[in-house]
C-alpha distance (Angstrom), angle and dihedral (degrees) to the residues before:
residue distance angle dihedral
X1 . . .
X2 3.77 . .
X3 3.70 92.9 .
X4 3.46 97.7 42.2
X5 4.30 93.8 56.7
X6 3.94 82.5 42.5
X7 3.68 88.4 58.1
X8 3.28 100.1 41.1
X9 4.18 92.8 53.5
X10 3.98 85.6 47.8
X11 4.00 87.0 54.0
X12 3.86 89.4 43.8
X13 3.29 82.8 57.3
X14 3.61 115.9 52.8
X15 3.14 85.3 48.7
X16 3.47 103.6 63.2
X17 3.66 91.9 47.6
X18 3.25 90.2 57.9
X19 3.23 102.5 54.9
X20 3.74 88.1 46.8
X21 3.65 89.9 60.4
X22 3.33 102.4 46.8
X23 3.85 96.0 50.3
X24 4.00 80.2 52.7
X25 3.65 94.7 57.7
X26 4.18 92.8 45.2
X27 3.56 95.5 53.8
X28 4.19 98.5 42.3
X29 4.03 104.8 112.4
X30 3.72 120.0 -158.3
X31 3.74 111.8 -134.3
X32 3.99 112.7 -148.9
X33 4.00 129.0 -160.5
X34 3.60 121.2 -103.8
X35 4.02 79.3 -113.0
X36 3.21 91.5 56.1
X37 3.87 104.2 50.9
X38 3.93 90.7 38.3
X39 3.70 114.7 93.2
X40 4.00 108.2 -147.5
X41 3.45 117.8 -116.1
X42 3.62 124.8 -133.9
X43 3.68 122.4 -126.8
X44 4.14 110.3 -113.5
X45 3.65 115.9 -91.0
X46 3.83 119.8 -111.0
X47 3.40 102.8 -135.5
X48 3.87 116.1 -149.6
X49 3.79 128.5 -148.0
X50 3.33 108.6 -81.1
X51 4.11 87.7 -160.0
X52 4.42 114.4 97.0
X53 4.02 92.4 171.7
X54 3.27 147.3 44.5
X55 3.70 115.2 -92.7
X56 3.80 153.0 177.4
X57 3.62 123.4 -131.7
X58 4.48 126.4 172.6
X59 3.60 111.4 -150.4
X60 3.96 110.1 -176.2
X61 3.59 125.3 -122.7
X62 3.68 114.4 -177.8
X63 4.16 95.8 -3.3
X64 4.23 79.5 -60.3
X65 3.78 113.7 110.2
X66 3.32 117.1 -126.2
X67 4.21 126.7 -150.1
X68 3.16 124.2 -130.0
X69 3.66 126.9 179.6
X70 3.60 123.4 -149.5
X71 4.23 116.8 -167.2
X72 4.13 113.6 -172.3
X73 3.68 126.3 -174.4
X74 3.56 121.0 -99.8
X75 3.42 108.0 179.7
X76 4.11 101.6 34.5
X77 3.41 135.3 51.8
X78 3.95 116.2 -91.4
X79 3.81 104.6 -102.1
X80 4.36 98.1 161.7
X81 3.46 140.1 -47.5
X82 3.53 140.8 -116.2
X83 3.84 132.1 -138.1
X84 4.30 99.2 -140.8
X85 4.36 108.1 -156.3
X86 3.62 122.3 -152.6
X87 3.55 127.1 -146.5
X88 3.54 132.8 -101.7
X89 4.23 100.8 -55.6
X90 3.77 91.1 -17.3
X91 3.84 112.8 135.0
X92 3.76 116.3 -102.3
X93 3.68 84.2 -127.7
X94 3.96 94.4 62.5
X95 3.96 87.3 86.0
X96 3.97 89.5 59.5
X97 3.91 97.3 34.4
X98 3.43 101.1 44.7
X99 3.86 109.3 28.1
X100 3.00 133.2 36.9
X101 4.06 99.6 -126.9
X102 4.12 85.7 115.6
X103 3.63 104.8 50.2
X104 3.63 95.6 43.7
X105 4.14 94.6 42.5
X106 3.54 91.4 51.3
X107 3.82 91.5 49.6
X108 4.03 83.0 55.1
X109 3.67 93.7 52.4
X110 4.04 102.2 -97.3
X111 3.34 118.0 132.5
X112 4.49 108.6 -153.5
X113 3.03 132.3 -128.5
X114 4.27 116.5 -149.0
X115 3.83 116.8 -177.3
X116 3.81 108.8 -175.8
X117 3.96 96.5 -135.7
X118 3.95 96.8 174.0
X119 4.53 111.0 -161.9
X120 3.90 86.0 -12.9
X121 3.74 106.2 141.5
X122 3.95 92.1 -164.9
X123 4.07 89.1 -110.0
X124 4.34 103.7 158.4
X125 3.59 93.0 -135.3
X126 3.91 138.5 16.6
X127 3.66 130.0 -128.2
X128 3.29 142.7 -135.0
X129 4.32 90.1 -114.0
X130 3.81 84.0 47.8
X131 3.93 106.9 119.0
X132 3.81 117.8 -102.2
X133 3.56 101.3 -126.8
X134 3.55 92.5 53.4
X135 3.72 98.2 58.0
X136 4.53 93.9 82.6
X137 3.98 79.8 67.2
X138 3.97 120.7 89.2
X139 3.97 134.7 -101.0
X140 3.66 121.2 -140.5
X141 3.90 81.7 -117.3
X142 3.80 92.4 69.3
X143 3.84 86.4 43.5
X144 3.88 84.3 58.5
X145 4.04 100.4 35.7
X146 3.62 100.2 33.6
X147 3.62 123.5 14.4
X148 4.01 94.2 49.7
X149 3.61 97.2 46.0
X150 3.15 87.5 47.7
X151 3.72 102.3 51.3
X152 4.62 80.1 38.5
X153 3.79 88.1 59.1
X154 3.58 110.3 42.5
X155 4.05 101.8 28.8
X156 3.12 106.6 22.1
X157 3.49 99.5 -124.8
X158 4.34 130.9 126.5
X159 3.88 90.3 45.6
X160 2.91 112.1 158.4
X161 3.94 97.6 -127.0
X162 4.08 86.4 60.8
X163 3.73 129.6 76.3
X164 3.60 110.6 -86.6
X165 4.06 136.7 173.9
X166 3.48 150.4 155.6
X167 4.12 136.4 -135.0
X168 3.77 121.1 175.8
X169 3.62 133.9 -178.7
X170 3.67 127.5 -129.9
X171 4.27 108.6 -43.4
X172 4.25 74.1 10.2
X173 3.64 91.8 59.1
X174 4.00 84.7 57.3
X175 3.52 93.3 46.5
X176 4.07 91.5 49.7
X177 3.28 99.8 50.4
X178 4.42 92.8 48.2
X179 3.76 82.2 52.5
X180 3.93 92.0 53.4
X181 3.84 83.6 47.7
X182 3.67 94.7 47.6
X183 4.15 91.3 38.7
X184 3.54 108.0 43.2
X185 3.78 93.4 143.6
X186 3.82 87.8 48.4
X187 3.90 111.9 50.9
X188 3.86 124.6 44.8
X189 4.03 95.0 -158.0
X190 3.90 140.1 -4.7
X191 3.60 132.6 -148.2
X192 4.04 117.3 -148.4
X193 3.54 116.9 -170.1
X194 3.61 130.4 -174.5
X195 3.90 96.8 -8.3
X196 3.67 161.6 -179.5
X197 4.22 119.0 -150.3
X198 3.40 106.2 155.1
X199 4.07 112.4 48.1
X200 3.92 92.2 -173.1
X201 3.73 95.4 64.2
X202 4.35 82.9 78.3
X203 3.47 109.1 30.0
X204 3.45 94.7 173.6
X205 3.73 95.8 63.5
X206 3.86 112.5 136.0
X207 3.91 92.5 -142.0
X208 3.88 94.7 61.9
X209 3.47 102.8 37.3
X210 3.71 81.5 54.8
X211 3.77 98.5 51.6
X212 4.56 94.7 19.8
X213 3.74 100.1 40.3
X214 3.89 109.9 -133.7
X215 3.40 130.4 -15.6
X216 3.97 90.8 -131.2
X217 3.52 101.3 48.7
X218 4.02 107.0 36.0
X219 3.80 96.6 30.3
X220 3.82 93.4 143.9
X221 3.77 81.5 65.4
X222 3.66 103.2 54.2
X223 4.03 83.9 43.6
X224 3.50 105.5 55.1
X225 4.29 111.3 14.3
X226 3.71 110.9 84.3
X227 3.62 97.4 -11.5
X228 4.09 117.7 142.0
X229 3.72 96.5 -168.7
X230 3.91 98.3 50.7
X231 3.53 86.4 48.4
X232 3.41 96.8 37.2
X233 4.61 87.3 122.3
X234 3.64 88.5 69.4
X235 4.04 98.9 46.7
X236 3.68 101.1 96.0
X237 3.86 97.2 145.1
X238 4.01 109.7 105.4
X239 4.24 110.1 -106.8
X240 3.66 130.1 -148.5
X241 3.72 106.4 -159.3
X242 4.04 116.7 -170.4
X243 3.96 111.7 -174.8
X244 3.94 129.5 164.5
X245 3.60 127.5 -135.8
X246 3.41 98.9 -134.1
X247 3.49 95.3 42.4
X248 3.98 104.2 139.9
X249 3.98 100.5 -178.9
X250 3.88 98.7 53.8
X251 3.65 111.8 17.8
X252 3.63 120.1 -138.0
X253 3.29 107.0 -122.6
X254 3.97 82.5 85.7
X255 4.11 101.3 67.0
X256 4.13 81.1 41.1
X257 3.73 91.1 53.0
X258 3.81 94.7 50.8
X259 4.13 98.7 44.0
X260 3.86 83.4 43.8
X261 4.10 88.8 58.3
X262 3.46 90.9 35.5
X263 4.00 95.1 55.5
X264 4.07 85.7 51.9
X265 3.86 88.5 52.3
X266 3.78 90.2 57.9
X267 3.89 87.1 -110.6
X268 4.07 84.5 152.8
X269 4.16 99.2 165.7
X270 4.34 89.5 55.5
X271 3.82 105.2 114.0
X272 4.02 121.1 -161.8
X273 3.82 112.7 -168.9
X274 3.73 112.1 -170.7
X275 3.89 115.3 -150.9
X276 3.84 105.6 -149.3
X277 4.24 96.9 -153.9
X278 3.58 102.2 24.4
X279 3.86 132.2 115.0
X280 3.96 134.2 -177.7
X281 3.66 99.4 -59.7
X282 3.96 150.7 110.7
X283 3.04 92.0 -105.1
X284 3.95 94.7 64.7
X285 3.59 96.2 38.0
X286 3.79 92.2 57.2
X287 3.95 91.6 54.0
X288 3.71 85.5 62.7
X289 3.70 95.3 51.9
X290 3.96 87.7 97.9
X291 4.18 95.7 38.1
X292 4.00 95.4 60.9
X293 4.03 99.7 35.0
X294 3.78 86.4 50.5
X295 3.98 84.0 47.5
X296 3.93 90.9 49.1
X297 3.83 85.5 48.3
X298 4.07 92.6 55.7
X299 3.96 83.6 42.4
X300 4.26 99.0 49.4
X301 3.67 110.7 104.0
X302 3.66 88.2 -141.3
């Protein structure tokens, strides 16, 4: 009998301790380091341009295909690239063939960027007064929602961690300097030469009564589409701005208007450089080849 209650107690127990253990071991929490329940993260990746050639590429705007030139560097290391505007119906080759902007960029390291943009007059959007025949050519707004993604996705090229800018010449200098207002994020520096800002200064101008409709009866057009000055709070981007005295076609009093407005902003980096004997040629935009790369340089956030 004596063994048989001592046995029993022993069972009693072992069981109990047991138990005791085992609700221990359920309820034990492991506490981990903040290094330990952190997953690293990765720094971005800097894509580079997947592009070792010049190339050709059509990207369509209004079922019309649309050229665009792309130049690379052979011979020096890729260091940014630059999107080169033409002027109103002036070949997208004109940069290449008759300055010297491409040989000389490429020798820095840029590769170029030549969209052929035919009568376009860089205007965002088109109208219902906007002439027919003028609708095949392209809007700054498929410059910004097509072209560039474009050229982002499949080259590699216009990210926004690289070195980009812009230079136009005469209706291109307009259209570069809108972009650099519209892409702030995207382009370190612009150089405008030769052009128009503010399209209400001649209302009678046969290129935006053909793309605005009159002056008198869709003035809130002419005032705030596509107009530097009016806009001038949100143009932050530094502007190089070439103009000849003599210049006959777009009168300089334009590129003086803008730096002027510009200066009041606080837009300190702009440049203007006045050209005493020059008029709306070539001949004057290659002599400022030098002037807006070494601006670009002075503007790279290399």
């Amino acid at each position: 009998m004596i063994r048989s209650i001592l046995f029993l107690a022993f069972l009693i127990f072992g069981l109990v301790t047991v138990q005791a253990c085992t609700s221990k071991t359920e309820t034990t929490k492991v506490n981990l380091s903040p290094a330990m329940t952190t997953i690293a993260e990765e720094p971005p990746i800097s894509l580079t341009p997947t592009l070792d050639h010049d190339t050709t590429v059509f990207f369509n705007f209004n079922d019309n295909p649309i050229e665009i030139t792309i130049k690379f560097p052979q011979e020096t290391a890729y260091k940014g690239t630059i999107v080169a505007l033409p002027g109103w119906n002036f070949p997208n080759s004109g940069w290449c063939d008759s300055t010297q902007l491409c040989e000389k960029a490429l020798a820095q390291g840029y590769a170029i960027i030549l969209p052929e943009m035919g009568k376009s007059i860089y205007c965002d959007s088109i109208f219902p007064e906007t002439r027919k025949d003028w609708l095949k050519y392209p809007t700054r707004s498929w410059i910004k929602e097509t072209m560039i993604p474009e050229i982002q996705h499949t080259f590699n090229l216009l990210l926004e961690d690289q070195d980009n800018f812009l230079i136009g010449l005469s209706t291109g200098a307009r259209g570069a300097v809108l972009l650099a207002l519209d892409l702030p994020l995207l382009f370190n520096a612009c150089g405008a030469l030769s052009g128009d800002f503010d399209q209400t200064r001649y209302t009678k101008d046969k290129l935006y009564n053909g793309f605005y409709g009159s002056f008198t009866k869709f003035t809130d057009r002419w005032l705030e589409n596509d107009n530097a000055v009016t806009s001038i709070q949100q143009l932050t981007v530094p502007i190089y701005l070439g103009h000849g005295e003599n210049d006959r076609i777009v009168p300089i009093e334009y590129s003086k208007q803008l730096f002027g407005e510009l200066q009041k902003m606080g837009n300190t980096r702009s440049e203007l450089k006045i050209n005493p004997t020059a008029g709306h040629t070539y001949s004057f935009w290659n002599s400022e080849v030098d002037s807006v790369l070494a601006f670009f340089e002075k503007n790279s956030s290399k």
